[in-house]
C-alpha positions as CSV (number, residue, x, y, z in Angstrom):
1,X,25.0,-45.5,3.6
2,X,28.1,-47.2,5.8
3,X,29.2,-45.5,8.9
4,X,32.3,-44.0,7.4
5,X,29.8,-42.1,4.5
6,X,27.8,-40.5,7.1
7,X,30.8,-39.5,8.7
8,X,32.3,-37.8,5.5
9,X,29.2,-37.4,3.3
10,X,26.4,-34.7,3.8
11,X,23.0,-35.6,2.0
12,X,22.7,-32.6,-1.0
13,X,18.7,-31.1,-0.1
14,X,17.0,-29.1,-3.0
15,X,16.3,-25.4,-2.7
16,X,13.1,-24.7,-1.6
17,X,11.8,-20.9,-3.0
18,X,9.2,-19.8,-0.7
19,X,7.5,-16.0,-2.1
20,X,8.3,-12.7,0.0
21,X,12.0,-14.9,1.0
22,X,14.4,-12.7,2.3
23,X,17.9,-12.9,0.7
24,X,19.4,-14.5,4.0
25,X,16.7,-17.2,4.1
26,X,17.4,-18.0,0.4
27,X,21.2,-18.3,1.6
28,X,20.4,-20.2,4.3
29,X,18.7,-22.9,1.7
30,X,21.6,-22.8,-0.6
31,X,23.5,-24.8,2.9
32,X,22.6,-28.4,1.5
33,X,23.5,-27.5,-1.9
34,X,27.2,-28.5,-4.1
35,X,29.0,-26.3,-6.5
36,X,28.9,-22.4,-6.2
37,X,25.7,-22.7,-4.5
38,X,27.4,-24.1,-1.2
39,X,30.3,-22.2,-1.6
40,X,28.3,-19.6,-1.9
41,X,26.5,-20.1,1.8
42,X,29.7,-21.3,3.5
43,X,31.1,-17.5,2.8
44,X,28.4,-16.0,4.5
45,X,28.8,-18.1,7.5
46,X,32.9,-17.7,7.5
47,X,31.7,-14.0,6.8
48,X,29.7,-14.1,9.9
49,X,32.3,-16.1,12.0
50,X,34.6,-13.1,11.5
51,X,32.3,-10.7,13.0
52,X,31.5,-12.8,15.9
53,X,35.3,-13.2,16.8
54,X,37.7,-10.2,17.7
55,X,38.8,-10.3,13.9
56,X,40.6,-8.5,12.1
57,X,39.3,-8.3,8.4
58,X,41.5,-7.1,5.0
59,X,39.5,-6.9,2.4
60,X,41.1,-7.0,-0.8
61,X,39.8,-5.9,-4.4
62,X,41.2,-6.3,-7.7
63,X,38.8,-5.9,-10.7
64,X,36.6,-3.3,-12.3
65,X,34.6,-3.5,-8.9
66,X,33.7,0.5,-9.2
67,X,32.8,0.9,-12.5
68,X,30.4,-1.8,-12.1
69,X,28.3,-0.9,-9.0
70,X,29.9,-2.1,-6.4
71,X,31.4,1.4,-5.4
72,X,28.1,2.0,-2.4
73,X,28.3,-1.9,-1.7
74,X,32.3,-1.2,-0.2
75,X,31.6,2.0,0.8
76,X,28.9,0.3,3.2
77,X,31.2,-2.6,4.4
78,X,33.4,0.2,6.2
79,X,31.0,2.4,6.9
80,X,29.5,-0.5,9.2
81,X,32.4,-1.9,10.5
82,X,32.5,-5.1,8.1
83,X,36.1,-4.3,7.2
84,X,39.4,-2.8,8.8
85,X,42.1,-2.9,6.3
86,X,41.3,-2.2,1.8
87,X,43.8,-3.3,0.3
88,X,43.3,-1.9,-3.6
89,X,44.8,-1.3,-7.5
90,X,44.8,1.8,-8.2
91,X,42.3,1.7,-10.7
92,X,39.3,1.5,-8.1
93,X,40.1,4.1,-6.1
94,X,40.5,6.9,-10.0
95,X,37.2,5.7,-10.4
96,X,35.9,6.1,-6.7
97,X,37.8,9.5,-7.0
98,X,35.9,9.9,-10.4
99,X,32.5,9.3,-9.2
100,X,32.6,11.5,-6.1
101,X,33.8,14.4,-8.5
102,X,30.4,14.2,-9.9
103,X,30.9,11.9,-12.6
104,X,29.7,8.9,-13.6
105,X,30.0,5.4,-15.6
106,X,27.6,4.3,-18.1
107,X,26.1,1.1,-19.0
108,X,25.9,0.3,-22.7
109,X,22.1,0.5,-23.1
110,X,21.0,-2.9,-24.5
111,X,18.6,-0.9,-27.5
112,X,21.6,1.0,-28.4
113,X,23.0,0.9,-31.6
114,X,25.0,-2.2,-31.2
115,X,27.7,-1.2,-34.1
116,X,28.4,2.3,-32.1
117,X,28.0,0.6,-29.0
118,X,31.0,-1.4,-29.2
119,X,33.3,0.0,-32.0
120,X,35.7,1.1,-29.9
121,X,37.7,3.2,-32.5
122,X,34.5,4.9,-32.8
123,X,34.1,5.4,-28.9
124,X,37.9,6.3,-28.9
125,X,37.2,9.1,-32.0
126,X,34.3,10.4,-29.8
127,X,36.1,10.4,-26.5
128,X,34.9,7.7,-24.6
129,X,36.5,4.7,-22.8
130,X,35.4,1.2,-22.6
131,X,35.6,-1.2,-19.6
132,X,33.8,-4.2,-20.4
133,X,29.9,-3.1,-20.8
134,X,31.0,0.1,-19.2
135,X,31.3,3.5,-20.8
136,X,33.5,6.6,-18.7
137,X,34.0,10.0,-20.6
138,X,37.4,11.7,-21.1
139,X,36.1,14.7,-19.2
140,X,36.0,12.8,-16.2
141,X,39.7,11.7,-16.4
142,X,40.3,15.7,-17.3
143,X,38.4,16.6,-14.0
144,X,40.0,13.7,-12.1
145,X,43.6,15.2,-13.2
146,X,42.4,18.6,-11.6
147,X,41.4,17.5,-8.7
148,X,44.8,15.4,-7.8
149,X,47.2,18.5,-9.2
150,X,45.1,20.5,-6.2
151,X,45.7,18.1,-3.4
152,X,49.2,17.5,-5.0
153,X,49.7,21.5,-4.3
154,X,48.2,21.6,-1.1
155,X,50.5,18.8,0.4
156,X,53.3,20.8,-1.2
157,X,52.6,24.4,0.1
158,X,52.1,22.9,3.9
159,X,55.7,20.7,3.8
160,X,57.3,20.2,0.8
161,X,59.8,18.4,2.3
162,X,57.1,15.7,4.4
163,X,57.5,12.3,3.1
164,X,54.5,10.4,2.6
165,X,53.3,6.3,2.0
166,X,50.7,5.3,0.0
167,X,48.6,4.6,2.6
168,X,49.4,8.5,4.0
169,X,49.0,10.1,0.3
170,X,45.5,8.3,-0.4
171,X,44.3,9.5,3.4
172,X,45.0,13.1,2.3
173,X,43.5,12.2,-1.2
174,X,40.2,11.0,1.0
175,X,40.9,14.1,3.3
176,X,39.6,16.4,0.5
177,X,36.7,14.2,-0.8
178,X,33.3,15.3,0.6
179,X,31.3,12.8,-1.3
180,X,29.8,10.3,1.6
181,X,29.7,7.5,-0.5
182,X,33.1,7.9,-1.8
183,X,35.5,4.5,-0.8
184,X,38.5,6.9,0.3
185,X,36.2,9.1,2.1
186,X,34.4,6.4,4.3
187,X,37.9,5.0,4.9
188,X,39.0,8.4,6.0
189,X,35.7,8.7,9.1
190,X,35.8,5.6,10.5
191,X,40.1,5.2,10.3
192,X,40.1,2.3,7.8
193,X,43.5,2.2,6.4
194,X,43.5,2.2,2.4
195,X,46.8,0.4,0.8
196,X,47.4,0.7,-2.5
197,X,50.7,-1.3,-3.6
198,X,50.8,-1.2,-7.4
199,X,49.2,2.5,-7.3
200,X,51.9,3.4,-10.2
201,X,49.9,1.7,-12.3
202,X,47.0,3.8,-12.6
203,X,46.2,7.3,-12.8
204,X,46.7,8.2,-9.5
205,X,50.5,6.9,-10.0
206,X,50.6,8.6,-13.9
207,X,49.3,12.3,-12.2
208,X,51.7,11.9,-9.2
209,X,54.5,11.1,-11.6
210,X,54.5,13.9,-13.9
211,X,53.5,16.2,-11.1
212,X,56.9,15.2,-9.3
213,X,59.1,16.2,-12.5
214,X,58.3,20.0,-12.0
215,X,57.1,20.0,-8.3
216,X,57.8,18.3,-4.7
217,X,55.9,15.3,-4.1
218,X,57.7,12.5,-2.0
219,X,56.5,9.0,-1.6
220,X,58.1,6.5,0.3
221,X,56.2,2.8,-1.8
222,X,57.9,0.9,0.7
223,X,56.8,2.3,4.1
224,X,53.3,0.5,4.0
225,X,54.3,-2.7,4.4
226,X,55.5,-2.1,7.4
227,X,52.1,-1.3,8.7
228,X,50.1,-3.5,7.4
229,X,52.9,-6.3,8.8
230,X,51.8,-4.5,12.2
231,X,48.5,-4.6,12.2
232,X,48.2,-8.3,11.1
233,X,51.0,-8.9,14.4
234,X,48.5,-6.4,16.7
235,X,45.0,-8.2,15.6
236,X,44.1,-11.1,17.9
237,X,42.5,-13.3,14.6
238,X,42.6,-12.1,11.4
239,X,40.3,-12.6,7.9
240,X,40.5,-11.6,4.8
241,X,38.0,-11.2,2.1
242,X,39.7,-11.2,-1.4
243,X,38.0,-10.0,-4.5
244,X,39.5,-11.4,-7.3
245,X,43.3,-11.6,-6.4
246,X,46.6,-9.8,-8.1
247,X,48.4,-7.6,-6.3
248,X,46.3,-6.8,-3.5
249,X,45.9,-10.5,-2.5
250,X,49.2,-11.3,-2.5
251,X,50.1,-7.8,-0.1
252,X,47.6,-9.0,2.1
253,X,48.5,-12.6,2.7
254,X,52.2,-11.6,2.4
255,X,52.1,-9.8,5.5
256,X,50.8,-13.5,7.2
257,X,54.8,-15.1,6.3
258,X,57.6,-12.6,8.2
259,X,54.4,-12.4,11.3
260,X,56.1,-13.7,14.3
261,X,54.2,-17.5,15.2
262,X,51.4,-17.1,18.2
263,X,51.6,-18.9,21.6
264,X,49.0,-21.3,20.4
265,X,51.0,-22.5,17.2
266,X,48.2,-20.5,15.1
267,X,49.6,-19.2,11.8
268,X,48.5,-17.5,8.6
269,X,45.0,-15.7,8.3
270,X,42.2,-17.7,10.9
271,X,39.4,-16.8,8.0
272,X,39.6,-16.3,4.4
273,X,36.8,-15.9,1.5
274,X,38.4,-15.2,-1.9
275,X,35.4,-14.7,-4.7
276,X,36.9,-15.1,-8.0
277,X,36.4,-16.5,-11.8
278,X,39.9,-17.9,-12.4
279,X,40.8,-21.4,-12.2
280,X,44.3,-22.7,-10.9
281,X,45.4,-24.2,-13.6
282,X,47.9,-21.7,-15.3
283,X,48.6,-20.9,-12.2
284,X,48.2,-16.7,-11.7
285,X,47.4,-16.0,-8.3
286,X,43.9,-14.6,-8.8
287,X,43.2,-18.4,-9.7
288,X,45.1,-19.7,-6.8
289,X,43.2,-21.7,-4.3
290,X,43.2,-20.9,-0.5
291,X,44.4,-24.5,-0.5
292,X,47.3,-23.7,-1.8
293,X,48.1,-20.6,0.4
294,X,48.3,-23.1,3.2
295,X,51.8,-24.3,2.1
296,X,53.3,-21.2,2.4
297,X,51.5,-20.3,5.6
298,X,49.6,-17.4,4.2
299,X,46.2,-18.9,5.6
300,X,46.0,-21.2,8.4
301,X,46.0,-25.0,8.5
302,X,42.7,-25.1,10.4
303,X,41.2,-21.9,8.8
304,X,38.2,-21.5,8.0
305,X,38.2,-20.8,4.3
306,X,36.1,-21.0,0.6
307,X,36.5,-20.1,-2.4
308,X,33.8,-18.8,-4.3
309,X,33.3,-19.2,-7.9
310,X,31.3,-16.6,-9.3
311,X,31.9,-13.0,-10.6
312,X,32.0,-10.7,-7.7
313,X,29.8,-8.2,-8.8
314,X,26.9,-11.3,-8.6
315,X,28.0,-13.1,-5.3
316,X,29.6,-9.8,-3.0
317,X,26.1,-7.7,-2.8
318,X,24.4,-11.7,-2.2
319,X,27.0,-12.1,0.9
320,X,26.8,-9.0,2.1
321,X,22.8,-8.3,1.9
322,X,22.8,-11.4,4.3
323,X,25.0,-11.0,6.7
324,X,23.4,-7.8,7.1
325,X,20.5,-9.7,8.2
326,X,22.2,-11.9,10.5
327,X,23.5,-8.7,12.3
328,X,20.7,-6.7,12.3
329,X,18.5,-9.5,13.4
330,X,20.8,-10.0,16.5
């Protein structure tokens, strides 16, 4: 190897498993690997750059993230401090709502019949709804209806004339969520903003829009981006953690381009981690590299940044079990 290899190349080392490894030390070996395996470990150390720093981190999540699992795993990440701004579709937070009503999603058990399983005009006959490998009830969209006509009343019998944002609406939403696990609720304790900029489409947006035909319910879908404009101006560094992409990733990194520039020339997001399974090439923005944000000035020249590869459901609960470690350790 020539002197300008060892200056750009780093030698790949193969994973050594040892028994009883903890999930950081198994990160930690995945360093000296290519492909998603080194992606992989680079988050966890951007991950853990943020929380060394005075950082500001957005999280973003797009994707059937709830129904999957993953509802505790974000729940956690505020809960500890690990995030200061969600940034969400709608869809999450009916099913974060759903869950902390006391119902659940179901996996497709893998000895079930196969043919019931996954005929869905069967499932749709017998009052079920399929996302993916994921069965949820019509009852719980009945009780989940219920719920937001009650908060919808509340907010109308104290000032039916009070205008709220999203981000307000969803705090009153958390406001009346007692579940401790529940997303919105956590949010709601440790004074995590939860944005929401495509909540129309979802249930939240459907309930809220037949509930205003009869009954006062004003929403002002504009007013959040003028907050979350001010806290990316107010934080000293900023990160974000994008799962998936769509809407929510473009909110977030939006609010980097009408920022005023810093003293030190700095601009867009310092950090970025964006976990996804699209590919740029048709180019949607959930496959859009981080790369490319750089030309509008969405993430910073010299940013740290990686995209991972992988579903998130697979490499989220990876990161975040080891940077657990790292902090706990310290």
């Amino acid at each position: 190897m020539d002197n300008e290899d060892r200056e750009r190349l780093k030698e790949v080392r193969g994973v050594r498993i040892a028994a009883n490894m903890s999930v950081d030390g198994l990160v930690r070996e995945l360093r000296d690997c290519a492909f998603g395996a080194g992606r992989l470990a680079e988050a966890v150390d951007i991950y853990e750059g943020m929380l060394k720093e005075n950082t500001t981190k957005f999280l973003g999540i797009a994707g059937a993230i709830v129904p999957a699992g993953m509802r505790n795993v974000i729940a956690d990440m505020i809960r500890k401090g690990y995030v200061d701004v969600v940034v969400t579709t709608g869809a999450n937070l009916v099913h974060d709502i759903i869950e902390a009503l006391g119902e659940h999603h179901y996996k497709i058990a893998e000895d079930a019949n196969v043919d019931i399983a996954v005929d869905d005009v069967w499932l749709r006959e017998h009052g079920r709804d399929r996302i993916y490998d994921v069965i949820v009830h019509d009852d719980a969209f009945a009780r989940l209806e219920d719920f937001l006509r009650g908060v919808f009343d509340k907010l109308a019998r104290d000032d039916e004339n009070k205008r709220y944002s999203i981000q307000e609406l969803l705090k009153e939403i958390g406001e009346n969520i007692t579940d401790k696990d529940s997303i919105l609720r956590c949010a709601v304790a440790r004074g995590v903003p939860v944005f929401c900029p495509a909540i129309a489409d979802s249930m939240i947006g459907l309930h809220a829009s037949i509930y205003k035909q009869s009954y006062p319910l004003k929403v002002d879908v504009f007013d959040d981006m003028k907050e979350l404009i001010g806290i990316f101006c107010d934080a000293e560094r900023t990160g974000a953690i994008i799962l998936g992409g769509g809407v929510p990733k473009n909110f977030i990194f939006q609010s980097a381009l009408v920022a005023p520039a810093r003293e030190d020339g700095r601009e867009g997001f310092d950090y970025a981690i964006q976990i996804t399974t699209n590919t740029p090439e048709d180019g949607s923005l959930s496959g859009a590299t981080l790369e490319e944000a750089k030309s509008w000035g969405k993430v910073g020249s010299n940013a740290k940044a990686v995209t991972v590869y992988c579903d998130a459901t697979i490499a989220l609960p990876i990161i975040m079990a080891a940077v657990h470690e790292r902090v706990d350790r310290k």
